[in-house]
Residue, then its C-alpha position, 0 to 999 in steps of 0.5 A: x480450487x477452480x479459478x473463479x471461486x478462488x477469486x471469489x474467496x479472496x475478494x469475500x475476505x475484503x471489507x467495506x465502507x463509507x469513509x463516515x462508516x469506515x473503522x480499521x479492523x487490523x491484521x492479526x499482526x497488529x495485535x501487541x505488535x512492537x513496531x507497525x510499519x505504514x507505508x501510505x500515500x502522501x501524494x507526494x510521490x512522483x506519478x503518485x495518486x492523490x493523497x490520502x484523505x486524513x479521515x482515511x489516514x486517521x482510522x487506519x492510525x486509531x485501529x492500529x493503536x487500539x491493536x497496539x497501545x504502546x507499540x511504535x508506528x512508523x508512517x512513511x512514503x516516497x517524498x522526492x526530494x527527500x530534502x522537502x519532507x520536514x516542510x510537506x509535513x508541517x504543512x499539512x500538520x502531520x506530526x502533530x495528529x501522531x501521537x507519541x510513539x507515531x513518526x512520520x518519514x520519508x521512505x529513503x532516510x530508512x535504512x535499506x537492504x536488498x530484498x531478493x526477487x522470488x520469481x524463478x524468471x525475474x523480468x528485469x531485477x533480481x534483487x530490489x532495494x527497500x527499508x530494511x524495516x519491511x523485513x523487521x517490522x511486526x506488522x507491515x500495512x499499505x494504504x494508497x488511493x485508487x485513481x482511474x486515468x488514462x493510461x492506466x490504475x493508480x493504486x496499491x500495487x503501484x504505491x510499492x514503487x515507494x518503497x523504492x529509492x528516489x533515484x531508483x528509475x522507473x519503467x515506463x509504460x505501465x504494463x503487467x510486466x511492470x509490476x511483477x518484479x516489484x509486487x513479488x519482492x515486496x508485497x509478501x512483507x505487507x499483513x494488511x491493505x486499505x484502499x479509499x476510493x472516490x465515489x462522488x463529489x467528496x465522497x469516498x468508500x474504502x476497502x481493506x484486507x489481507x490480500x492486496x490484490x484482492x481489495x484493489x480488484x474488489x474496488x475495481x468490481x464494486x466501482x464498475x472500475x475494468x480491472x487492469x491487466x496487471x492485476x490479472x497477470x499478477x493473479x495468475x502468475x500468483x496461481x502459477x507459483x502456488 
């Protein structure tokens, strides 16, 4: 398939709304599944995004659950320390919008495995450590903010470093290679994306899909967003793998 209409056909697969229009279609995953793991922007992961808006958090929530009525839904992300979670979550009421069969957690009180890196040349790591729950879980979704700052994208490729412990170190500066290690370990494991991104003064519209690079490089084009370099290298190394 010719590169251009290969990227075409991905970013058509891709949805979008306006948050106040926004309802979550979820992956094929979703439906009747046992246990749904969401892995989603708190913003209380170091460098993270800001967090998700709860309008975005909650549709997402509300189709998983319409797709799965009685299957457990784990909510995590990176909170650092890990001693802070119970506060941040009360705080912000999480736990009492989860019904149920709905937790939230901290990403490093799940049990880890080590996942191995299917690159043929991995840049720096060969295995990665994350929640064993990313392999055993039915369906796996992300949902991250976008964030245009200076030095680079905050968005679904760089929430995947919360899956990663708190004391795992992190690469600096955010370049193509950065990324490659973490997204071919990790992002395999995931059925589904959402990305909310701001558009005006409160106003957010929101993207989602099966292919995580596609609904970030489709907000990217929507937004008049330049799509970052480690997008496109992470396409083409996807194109190289097959």
């Amino acid at each position: 398939m010719d590169a251009t209409l290969g990227k075409l056909a991905h970013m058509a697969a891709v949805n979008s709304a306006p948050l106040d229009h926004f309802v979550y279609l979820p992956p094929d995953a979703a439906l009747k599944a046992a246990r749904i793991l969401v892995l989603a922007n708190l913003g209380y992961a170091p460098g993270a995004a800001p967090a998700l808006n709860w309008g975005t958090l909650g549709a997402v929530l509300r189709g998983l659950r319409r797709a799965s009525p009685r299957g457990r839904i784990l909510l995590t992300d990176r909170i650092c320390p890990v001693s802070s979670a119970d506060a941040i979550f009360d705080r912000i009421g999480l736990r009492e919008s989860l019904d149920d069969e709905m937790r939230a957690v901290p990403t490093d009180v799940l049990l880890r495995r080590d996942y191995a890196n299917p690159l043929p040349q991995p840049l720096r790591h060969h295995l990665l450590v994350g929640p064993e729950a990313l392999a055993d879980f039915d369906c796996v979704v992300l949902v991250g903010g976008l964030e245009q700052r200076a030095d680079d994208l905050r968005a679904l490729v760089s929430c995947l470093h919360h899956l990663l412990p708190c004391d795992f170190p992190l690469e600096t500066p955010h370049t193509p290679q950065r990324y490659h290690d973490i997204f071919f370990t990790f992002a395999p494991h995931f059925d589904g994306a959402v990305l909310e991104a701001p558009v005006g003064q409160a106003q957010y519209r929101i993207f989602s899909g099966g292919d995580l690079l596609a609904v970030e490089q489709t907000a990217c084009a929507s937004l008049g967003v330049p799509v970052p370099l480690y997008l496109s290298a992470l396409r083409q190394t996807q194109r190289e793998l097959g």
